[in-house]
Each structure stands twice: as structure tokens, then as C-alpha cells.
N, C-alpha and C positions, 0 to 999 in steps of 0.2 A: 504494500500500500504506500504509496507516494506521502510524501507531508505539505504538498502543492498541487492545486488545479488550478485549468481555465476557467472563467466563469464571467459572464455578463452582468455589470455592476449599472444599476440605471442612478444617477446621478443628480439630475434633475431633465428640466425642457430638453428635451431632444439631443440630450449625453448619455449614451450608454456606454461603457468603455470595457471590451476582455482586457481580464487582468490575472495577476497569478496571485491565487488566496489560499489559505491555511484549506486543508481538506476538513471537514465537518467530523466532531468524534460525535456519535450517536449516546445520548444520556438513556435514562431509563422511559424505556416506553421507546424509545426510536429507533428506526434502522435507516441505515446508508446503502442507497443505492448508487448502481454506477450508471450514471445515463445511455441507453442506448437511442431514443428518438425523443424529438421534444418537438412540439409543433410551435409555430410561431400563432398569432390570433389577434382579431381585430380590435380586443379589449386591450392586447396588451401593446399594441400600436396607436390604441388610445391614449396611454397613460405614457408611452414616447413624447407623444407630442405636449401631453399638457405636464409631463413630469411628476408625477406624484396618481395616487388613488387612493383619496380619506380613507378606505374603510379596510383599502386591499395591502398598500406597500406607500411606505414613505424612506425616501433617498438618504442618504446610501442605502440601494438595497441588491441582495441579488434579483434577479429578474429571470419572468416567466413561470407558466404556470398547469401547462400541456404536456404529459411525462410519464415516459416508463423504461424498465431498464432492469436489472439485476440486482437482488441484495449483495450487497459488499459486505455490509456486517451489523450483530445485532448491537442495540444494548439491551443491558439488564430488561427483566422484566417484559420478553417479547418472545414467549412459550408459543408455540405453533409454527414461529416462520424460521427457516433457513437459508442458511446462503446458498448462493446459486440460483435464488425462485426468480423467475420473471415477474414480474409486478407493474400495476400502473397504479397511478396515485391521486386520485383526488387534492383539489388546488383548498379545499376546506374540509367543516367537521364543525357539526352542531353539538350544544351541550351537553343535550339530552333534558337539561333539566328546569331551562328557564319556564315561562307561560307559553311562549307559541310552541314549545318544543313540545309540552306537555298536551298541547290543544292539537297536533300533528300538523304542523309547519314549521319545522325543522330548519325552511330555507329561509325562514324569517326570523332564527335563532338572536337572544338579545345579546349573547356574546361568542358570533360563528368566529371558529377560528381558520385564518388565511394562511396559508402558501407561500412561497415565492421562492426562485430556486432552478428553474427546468433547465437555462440556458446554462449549462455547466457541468463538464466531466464527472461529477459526482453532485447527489444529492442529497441531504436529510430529513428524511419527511417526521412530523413532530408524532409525538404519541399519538393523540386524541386523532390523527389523521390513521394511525396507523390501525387506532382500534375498530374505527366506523369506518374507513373509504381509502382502504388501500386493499387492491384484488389482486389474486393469480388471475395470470391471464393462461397459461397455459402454452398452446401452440400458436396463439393470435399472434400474428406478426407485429413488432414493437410501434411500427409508425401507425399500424391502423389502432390498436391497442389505447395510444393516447390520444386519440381521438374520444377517447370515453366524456370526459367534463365536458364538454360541448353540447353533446349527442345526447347527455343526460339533460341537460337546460333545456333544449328543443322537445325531446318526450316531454316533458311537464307542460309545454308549451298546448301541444296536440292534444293532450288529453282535458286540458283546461278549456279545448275549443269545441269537445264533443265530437268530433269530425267523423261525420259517416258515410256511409258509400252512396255514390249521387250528388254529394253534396258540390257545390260549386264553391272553393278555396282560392282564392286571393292572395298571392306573397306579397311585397312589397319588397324588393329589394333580393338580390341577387347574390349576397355576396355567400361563404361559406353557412352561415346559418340560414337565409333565406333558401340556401337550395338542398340541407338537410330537411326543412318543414316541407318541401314539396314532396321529395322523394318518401318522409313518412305520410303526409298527405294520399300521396297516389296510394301508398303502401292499404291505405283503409279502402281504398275505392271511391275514394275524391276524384273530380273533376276539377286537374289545378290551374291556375290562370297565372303566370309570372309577370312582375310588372317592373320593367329595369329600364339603367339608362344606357348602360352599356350591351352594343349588339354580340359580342363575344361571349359576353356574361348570361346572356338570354340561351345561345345555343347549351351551354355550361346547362340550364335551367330545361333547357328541352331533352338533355340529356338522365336530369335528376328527375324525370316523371310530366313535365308541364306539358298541358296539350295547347297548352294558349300561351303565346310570348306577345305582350303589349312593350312597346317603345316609350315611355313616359316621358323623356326630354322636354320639350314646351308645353306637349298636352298635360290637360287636367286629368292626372292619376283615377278621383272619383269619376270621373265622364267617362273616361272609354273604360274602365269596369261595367260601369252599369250600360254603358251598348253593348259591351262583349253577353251582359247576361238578358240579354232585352228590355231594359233597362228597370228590370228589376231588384238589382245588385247581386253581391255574392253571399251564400250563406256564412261565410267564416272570411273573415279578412283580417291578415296577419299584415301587421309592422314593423321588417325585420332589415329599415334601414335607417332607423333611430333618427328621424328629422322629422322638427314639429309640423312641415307644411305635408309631409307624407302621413302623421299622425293623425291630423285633420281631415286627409283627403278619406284614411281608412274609416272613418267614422259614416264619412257623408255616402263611400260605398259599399254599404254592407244591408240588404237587404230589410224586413222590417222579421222580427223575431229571432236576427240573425246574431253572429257576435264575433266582436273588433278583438284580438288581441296586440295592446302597442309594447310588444314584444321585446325591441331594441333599447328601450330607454332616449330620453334626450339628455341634453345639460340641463345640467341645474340652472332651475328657475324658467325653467320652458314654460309657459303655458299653451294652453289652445283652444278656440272658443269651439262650445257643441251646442246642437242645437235638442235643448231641455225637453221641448214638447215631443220631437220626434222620437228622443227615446221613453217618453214616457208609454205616448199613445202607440209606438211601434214594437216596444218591448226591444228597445235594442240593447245588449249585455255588453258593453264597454269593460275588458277587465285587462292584467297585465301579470305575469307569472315572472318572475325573480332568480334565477341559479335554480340549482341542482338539489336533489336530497340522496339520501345513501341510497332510497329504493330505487329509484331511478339513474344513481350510476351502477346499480346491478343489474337491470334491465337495460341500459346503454351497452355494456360489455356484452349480452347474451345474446343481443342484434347483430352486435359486430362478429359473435363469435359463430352466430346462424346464418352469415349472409344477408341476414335481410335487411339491412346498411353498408356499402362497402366504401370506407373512408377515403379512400383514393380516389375517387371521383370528387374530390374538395381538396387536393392538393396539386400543385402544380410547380412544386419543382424540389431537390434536395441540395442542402449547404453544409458548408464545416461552420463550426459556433464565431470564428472570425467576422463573417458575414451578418451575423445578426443584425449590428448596425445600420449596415446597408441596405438590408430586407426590411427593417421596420420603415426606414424610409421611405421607401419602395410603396410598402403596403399605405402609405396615407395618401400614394397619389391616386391609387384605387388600381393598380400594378400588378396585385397577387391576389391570389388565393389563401392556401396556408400554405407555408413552407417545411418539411422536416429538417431540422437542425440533429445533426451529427456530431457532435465533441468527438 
């Protein structure tokens, strides 16, 4: 075992720097893994640009949070695993004990504990992660393997929207999470409609299940939803490109007894105006689903390990951990997919 790694240190605004750091000793309750895939992702190209994330990682920190790899070794206190086990790691870990943990939402934990770490020849994943949401994976290949935290966000997502076969689905946005909800979407026997700006990203979108690719550019997102369904609208319109004028548009096209989910988040202090009557008198279900819980990254893993999600269809290309820099860059001009990062 080396007493140095590489590892991506994010800094603040748009500094992330590899550098060579002390390798992690695993205390009680943790094990060290050795990286073998880590995916790059657009929360964590978020937090590139703006430098920081209140709740997730404050700078210096190591960075990333998409991960699976080998144990290197235990510490105390960690009966069951072995070295040598393939593993992927959830980027958190609810209490168990607070109010919402106890009311079952888990993902609305008042004290979830975070992550951060992926981008780096070695990892240490904390207790409380290792006790709730760290899996064998088995024979799952490591890059589709880490795909797990993602894939579990998006199940919660779909099952929040009721989605049933026939139904008319709505994306909003094209990027890696807009084109997992399609492809679970199709998966129920949805009728999906993809609604992007980029034409590259649309065929990406016809590939993950969509029978309808809308070009949204200067058109009004709600308009040609609601011609594409005669202008009906769609039963389930997701919003999975985190901008308040797309969050409004999925409101205005989601049919009446249908329901919105704004899926992506905006910045703080976004608002957006709805209109009160229509959802009163129309029964429209406006709601919005938050991260992952353990059950759903055991179900994310059980899809990847069934086939019935194949995570390579959302990656589009491989790097050494040097690169990371560059790729995050990359990824805010709207450039990438997700990346597999190599150490």
C-alpha cells in the first residue's frame, strides 16, 4: 500500500487541482477502497462552476461522488466484508433515526451524511455509508456498477410519477438523467416525448426509448407538447433540465389530472408563477423527489445487474483522473455526457 495518491482536490470556483495526498487509513466502521471507475456528473460540474455545495462538500475538499472499485482494506469493526470484494458506494446515508427517517423518507434525512472522494486512486467510504449503501456488485462491470447513485435518484423519480403503460411522458431535457427517465419510462410502456435543444442529444434520446424528439430552441416547450398530444398535454411531464423557464413551461404542459415532476432543481431562490385555478379545478399534482434512499440504490444495482438499464448508453467517453479538470469544463458547455474517470 503506497502512503500517497492522486486525487482531485476542488478548491473553490472553477479550481480543481490533482494532487499527491496522504492515502486515507480507514477508522472503525470504514473500508478503503481502490478506485477502479468513477463517473464524472452534472451535479458535480455544478458545484465546479459555483465552487462549493452547502449541504454536499465545502473546499478544500476531495471531489466526486460516482464510485466503485475494490476493498483495499478494513477497519475495525467491519464483520462481513473482505478485501478483494468489488463494491460500489453510495455518495450518502441517512440516520435512520431522525423524524422523516422514522416517517420513511430517508432522503429527506435531518442529518444525511455526504461523500466526496470518487476522483482519486483510492477511497474511504465512512461507516454509516458502509453500513446502509455500500453493495457487492459482483460480476457488474465497475463503470456501469457506478452508475448506481444516479439511477437510484431517477427510480424514485418514476415511481413518484405513477407512470403507466399508454401513458404519454414528457422529458424535459436531455442530458444523462433526462435520458435514464425515458428509457425507465419506455421500460413501463410509456409513450415518451423528448424535449431538447441539442439535435445530437435528441438522437442520444431516440436511442434511450423516445418515440417523439421535439427541438425546443425558440419554440415554446408547453406548445409543441401539447400539439405533439393534441393539445391535450402529456400525462407525466418531467423536468430534468433544472431551469425555471422549463419548470414553468412543464406545468403549463401536463394535461388536467396529470402530474409535473421538477425533477432537476433550480438555484436558489428561483421562483415561478402557476397558475392556482388550473390546478385546482384540473387536479394537476405538481411535486418534486430529492436523491436516493438505500431501497432504491438496491433496486438501481438489480436493473443494472438485469439488463434492464445499460449504463453505457449515458457515457460517452473514458479518461485518466488528470483530465478531470478539463472534462468538468467540458461538461458546462453542454460537451459531455458522463465521463468514466480511470486513476
Amino acid at each position: 500500500m503506497p502512503d500517497t495518491m492522486r486525487a482531485a482536490i476542488l478548491h473553490g470556483k472553477r479550481d480543481v487541482r490533482i494532487e499527491r495526498v496522504p492515502v486515507p487509513k480507514p477508522g472503525p466502521g470504514e473500508v478503503l477502497i481502490r478506485t477502479k471507475a468513477a463517473l464524472t456528473c452534472g451535479t458535480d460540474a455544478k458545484v465546479y462552476r459555483r465552487g462549493y455545495h452547502a449541504r454536499m462538500i465545502v473546499p478544500p475538499s476531495p471531489f466526486g461522488h460516482e464510485v466503485a472499485g475494490v476493498i483495499e482494506e478494513l477497519g475495525s469493526w467491519t464483520e462481513g466484508w473482505e478485501v478483494g470484494t468489488a463494491v460500489v458506494a453510495a455518495n450518502s446515508a441517512p440516520c435512520g433515526d431522525c423524524a422523516p427517517c422514522r416517517r420513511g423518507r430517508p432522503s429527506l434525512c435531518d442529518d444525511l451524511l455526504f461523500w466526496n472522494g470518487a476522483y482519486a486512486e483510492y477511497a474511504c467510504i465512512p461507516a454509516r455509508i458502509v453500513t446502509k449503501n455500500l453493495l457487492r456488485i459482483g460480476d457488474v462491470p465497475f463503470h456501469k456498477a457506478a452508475m448506481v447513485e444516479p439511477l437510484a435518484c431517477v427510480i424514485r423519480g418514476v415511481d413518484a410519477c405513477d407512470v403507466r403503460p399508454g401513458d404519454a411522458v414528457a422529458v424535459i431535457g436531455t442530458g444523462p438523467i433526462g435520458l435514464m427517465f425515458m428509457q425507465l419510462a419506455r421500460g413501463r410502456g410509456a409513450r415518451v416525448i423528448a424535449v431538447g435543444r441539442r439535435l445530437e442529444r435528441l438522437e442520444k434520446a431516440r436511442e434511450a426509448g423516445a418515440e417523439t424528439l421535439l427541438m425546443a430552441g425558440e419554440n415554446d416547450v408547453a406548445e409543441i407538447i401539447r400539439k405533439e398530444t393534441g393539445g391535450l398535454g402529456a400525462d407525466t411531464v418531467i423536468e430534468a433540465a433544472g431551469q425555471p423557464e422549463t419548470s414553468q413551461a412543464a406545468v403549463l404542459a401536463v394535461r388536467k389530472g396529470g402530474t409535473v415532476n421538477l425533477f432537476a432543481g433550480c438555484p436558489a431562490g428561483t421562483t415561478i408563477a402557476v397558475d392556482a385555478q388550473a390546478i385546482h379545478y384540473q387536479e394537476i399534482t405538481v411535486t418534486s423527489t430529492f436523491h436516493h434512499t438505500p431501497d432504491s440504490i438496491r433496486q438501481a444495482l438489480e436493473l443494472i445487474r438485469a439488463g434492464t438499464l445499460d449504463p453505457s448508453h449515458f457515457v460517452d467517453g473514458e479518461a485518466p483522473l488528470e483530465k478531470v479538470p478539463e472534462i468538468l469544463e467540458e461538461m458546462g458547455q453542454g460537451r459531455q455526457l458522463k465521463t468514466v474517470i480511470v486513476p
